[in-house]
C-alpha positions in Angstrom: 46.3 -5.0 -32.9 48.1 -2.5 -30.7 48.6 -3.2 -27.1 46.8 -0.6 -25.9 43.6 -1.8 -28.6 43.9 -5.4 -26.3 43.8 -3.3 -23.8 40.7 -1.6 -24.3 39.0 -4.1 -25.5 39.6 -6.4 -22.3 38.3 -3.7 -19.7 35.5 -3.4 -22.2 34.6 -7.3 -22.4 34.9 -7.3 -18.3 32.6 -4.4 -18.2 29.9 -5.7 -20.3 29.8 -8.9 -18.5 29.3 -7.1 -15.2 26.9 -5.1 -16.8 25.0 -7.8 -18.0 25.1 -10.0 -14.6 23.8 -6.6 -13.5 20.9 -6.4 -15.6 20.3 -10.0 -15.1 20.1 -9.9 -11.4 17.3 -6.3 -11.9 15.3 -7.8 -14.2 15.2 -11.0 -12.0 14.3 -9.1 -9.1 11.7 -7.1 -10.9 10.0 -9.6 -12.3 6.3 -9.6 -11.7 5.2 -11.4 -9.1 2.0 -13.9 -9.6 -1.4 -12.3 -9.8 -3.7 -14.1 -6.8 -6.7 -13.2 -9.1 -5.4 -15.0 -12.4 -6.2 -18.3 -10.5 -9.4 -16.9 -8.4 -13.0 -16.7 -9.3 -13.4 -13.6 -10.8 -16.1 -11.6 -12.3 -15.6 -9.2 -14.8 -17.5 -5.7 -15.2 -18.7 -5.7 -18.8 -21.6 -3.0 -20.6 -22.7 -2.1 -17.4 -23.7 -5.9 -16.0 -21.3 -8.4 -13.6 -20.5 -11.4 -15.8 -21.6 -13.8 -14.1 -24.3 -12.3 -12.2 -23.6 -15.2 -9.2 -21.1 -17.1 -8.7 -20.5 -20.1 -6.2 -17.3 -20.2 -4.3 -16.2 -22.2 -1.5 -15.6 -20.6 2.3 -12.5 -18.8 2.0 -12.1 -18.4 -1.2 -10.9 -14.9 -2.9 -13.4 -13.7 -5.7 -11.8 -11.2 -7.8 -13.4 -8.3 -9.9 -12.0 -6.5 -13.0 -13.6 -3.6 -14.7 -13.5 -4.0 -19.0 -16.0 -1.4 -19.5 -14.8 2.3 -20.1 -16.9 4.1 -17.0 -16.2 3.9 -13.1 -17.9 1.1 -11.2 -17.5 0.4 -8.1 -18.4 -2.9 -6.0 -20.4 -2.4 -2.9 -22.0 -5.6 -0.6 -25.6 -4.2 -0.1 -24.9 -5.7 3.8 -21.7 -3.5 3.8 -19.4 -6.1 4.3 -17.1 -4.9 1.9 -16.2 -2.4 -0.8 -14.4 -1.6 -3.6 -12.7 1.7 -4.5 -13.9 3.3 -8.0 -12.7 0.9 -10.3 -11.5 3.0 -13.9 -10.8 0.7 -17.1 -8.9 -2.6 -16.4 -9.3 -1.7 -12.4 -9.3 -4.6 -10.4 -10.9 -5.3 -7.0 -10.7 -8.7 -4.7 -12.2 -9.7 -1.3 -11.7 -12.9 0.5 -15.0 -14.6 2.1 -14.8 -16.5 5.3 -17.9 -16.7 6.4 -21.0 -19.2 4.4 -23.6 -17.1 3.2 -25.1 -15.1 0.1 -23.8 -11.6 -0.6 -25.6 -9.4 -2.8 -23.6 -6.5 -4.2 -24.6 -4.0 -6.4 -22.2 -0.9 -8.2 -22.5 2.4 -6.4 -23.0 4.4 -8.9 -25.1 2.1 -11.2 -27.7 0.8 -8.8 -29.3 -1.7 -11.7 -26.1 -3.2 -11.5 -26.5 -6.2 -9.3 -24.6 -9.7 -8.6 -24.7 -12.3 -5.9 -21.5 -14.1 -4.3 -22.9 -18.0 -2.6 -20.5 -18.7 -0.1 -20.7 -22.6 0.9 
Protein backbone atom coordinates (compact mmCIF):
# COMPACT_ATOMS: atom_id res chain seq x y z
CA UNK A 1 0.00 0.00 0.00
CA UNK A 2 1.17 3.39 -1.28
CA UNK A 3 1.70 6.13 1.12
CA UNK A 4 -0.65 8.22 -0.27
CA UNK A 5 -3.38 4.94 -0.08
CA UNK A 6 -2.47 5.10 4.10
CA UNK A 7 -3.05 8.29 3.56
CA UNK A 8 -6.49 8.34 2.37
CA UNK A 9 -7.58 5.85 4.14
CA UNK A 10 -6.63 7.52 7.64
CA UNK A 11 -8.46 10.94 6.89
CA UNK A 12 -11.20 8.58 5.84
CA UNK A 13 -11.29 6.35 9.17
CA UNK A 14 -11.19 9.91 11.19
CA UNK A 15 -13.96 11.13 9.22
CA UNK A 16 -16.29 8.37 9.63
CA UNK A 17 -15.80 8.27 13.30
CA UNK A 18 -16.81 11.98 13.50
CA UNK A 19 -19.43 11.23 11.42
CA UNK A 20 -20.70 8.69 13.34
CA UNK A 21 -20.28 10.54 16.93
CA UNK A 22 -22.25 13.00 14.86
CA UNK A 23 -25.09 10.87 14.01
CA UNK A 24 -25.01 9.48 17.45
CA UNK A 25 -25.33 12.62 19.24
CA UNK A 26 -28.76 13.69 16.42
CA UNK A 27 -30.30 10.66 16.85
CA UNK A 28 -29.85 10.91 20.70
CA UNK A 29 -31.20 14.26 20.69
CA UNK A 30 -34.13 13.41 18.51
CA UNK A 31 -35.25 10.69 20.18
CA UNK A 32 -38.92 10.76 21.02
CA UNK A 33 -39.62 11.96 24.13
CA UNK A 34 -42.25 9.88 26.39
CA UNK A 35 -45.92 10.11 25.50
CA UNK A 36 -47.86 11.53 28.92
CA UNK A 37 -50.92 9.58 27.55
CA UNK A 38 -49.21 6.01 27.14
CA UNK A 39 -49.37 5.92 30.99
CA UNK A 40 -52.82 7.94 31.40
CA UNK A 41 -56.41 6.84 31.30
CA UNK A 42 -57.36 7.05 28.02
CA UNK A 43 -60.42 6.45 26.00
CA UNK A 44 -60.28 5.47 22.61
CA UNK A 45 -62.85 6.66 19.76
CA UNK A 46 -63.87 3.43 18.12
CA UNK A 47 -67.26 2.84 15.34
CA UNK A 48 -68.61 5.96 16.42
CA UNK A 49 -68.87 5.09 20.49
CA UNK A 50 -66.05 6.20 23.44
CA UNK A 51 -64.64 2.97 24.75
CA UNK A 52 -65.23 3.05 27.77
CA UNK A 53 -68.30 5.08 27.98
CA UNK A 54 -67.11 6.36 31.80
CA UNK A 55 -64.31 6.14 33.31
CA UNK A 56 -63.16 6.85 36.98
CA UNK A 57 -60.01 8.86 37.59
CA UNK A 58 -58.65 10.43 40.47
CA UNK A 59 -58.47 14.55 40.96
CA UNK A 60 -55.79 15.58 38.88
CA UNK A 61 -55.44 13.10 36.81
CA UNK A 62 -54.87 13.53 32.72
CA UNK A 63 -57.51 11.40 30.69
CA UNK A 64 -56.42 11.00 27.29
CA UNK A 65 -58.43 10.43 23.97
CA UNK A 66 -57.41 8.82 20.69
CA UNK A 67 -59.44 8.61 17.60
CA UNK A 68 -59.14 4.77 15.66
CA UNK A 69 -62.11 5.36 13.69
CA UNK A 70 -61.63 6.76 10.06
CA UNK A 71 -64.23 10.04 10.44
CA UNK A 72 -63.54 13.40 12.52
CA UNK A 73 -64.75 13.39 16.13
CA UNK A 74 -64.30 15.83 18.29
CA UNK A 75 -64.59 15.84 22.26
CA UNK A 76 -66.71 18.48 23.71
CA UNK A 77 -67.73 18.69 27.86
CA UNK A 78 -71.51 19.38 27.54
CA UNK A 79 -70.63 22.04 30.63
CA UNK A 80 -68.00 23.50 28.26
CA UNK A 81 -65.20 22.90 30.40
CA UNK A 82 -63.10 21.76 27.76
CA UNK A 83 -62.66 20.83 24.13
CA UNK A 84 -60.94 19.09 21.75
CA UNK A 85 -59.95 20.19 18.20
CA UNK A 86 -61.34 17.76 15.31
CA UNK A 87 -59.61 14.78 15.88
CA UNK A 88 -58.81 12.91 12.16
CA UNK A 89 -57.58 9.12 12.28
CA UNK A 90 -55.05 8.31 15.22
CA UNK A 91 -55.71 12.15 16.54
CA UNK A 92 -55.17 12.41 19.94
CA UNK A 93 -56.73 14.73 22.53
CA UNK A 94 -55.93 15.09 26.61
CA UNK A 95 -57.29 17.31 29.38
CA UNK A 96 -56.22 17.28 32.95
CA UNK A 97 -59.08 17.38 35.70
CA UNK A 98 -58.65 19.24 38.99
CA UNK A 99 -61.62 19.72 40.20
CA UNK A 100 -64.16 16.37 41.73
CA UNK A 101 -67.12 16.02 39.76
CA UNK A 102 -68.82 14.21 36.74
CA UNK A 103 -68.31 15.48 33.18
CA UNK A 104 -70.40 14.43 30.51
CA UNK A 105 -68.95 14.91 27.04
CA UNK A 106 -70.39 14.13 23.92
CA UNK A 107 -68.65 14.48 20.05
CA UNK A 108 -69.60 17.61 18.18
CA UNK A 109 -70.49 16.41 15.28
CA UNK A 110 -71.99 13.01 16.41
CA UNK A 111 -74.29 14.09 19.15
CA UNK A 112 -75.33 10.12 20.02
CA UNK A 113 -71.86 9.99 20.93
CA UNK A 114 -71.74 10.33 24.59
CA UNK A 115 -69.16 9.46 27.59
CA UNK A 116 -68.85 10.49 31.22
CA UNK A 117 -65.39 11.35 33.02
CA UNK A 118 -66.05 10.67 37.38
CA UNK A 119 -63.63 12.82 38.93
CA UNK A 120 -63.05 11.63 42.76
Amino acid sequence: MSLIERSWLRKTGARLGAALTLATALGAAAAPSVDPLQSAPSIRIENFRFEPSEIVVERGSTVGWVNRDEEIHTILAVDGSFSSPGLDTDGRYAHEFDAPGTYTYRCALHPQMKGTIVVR
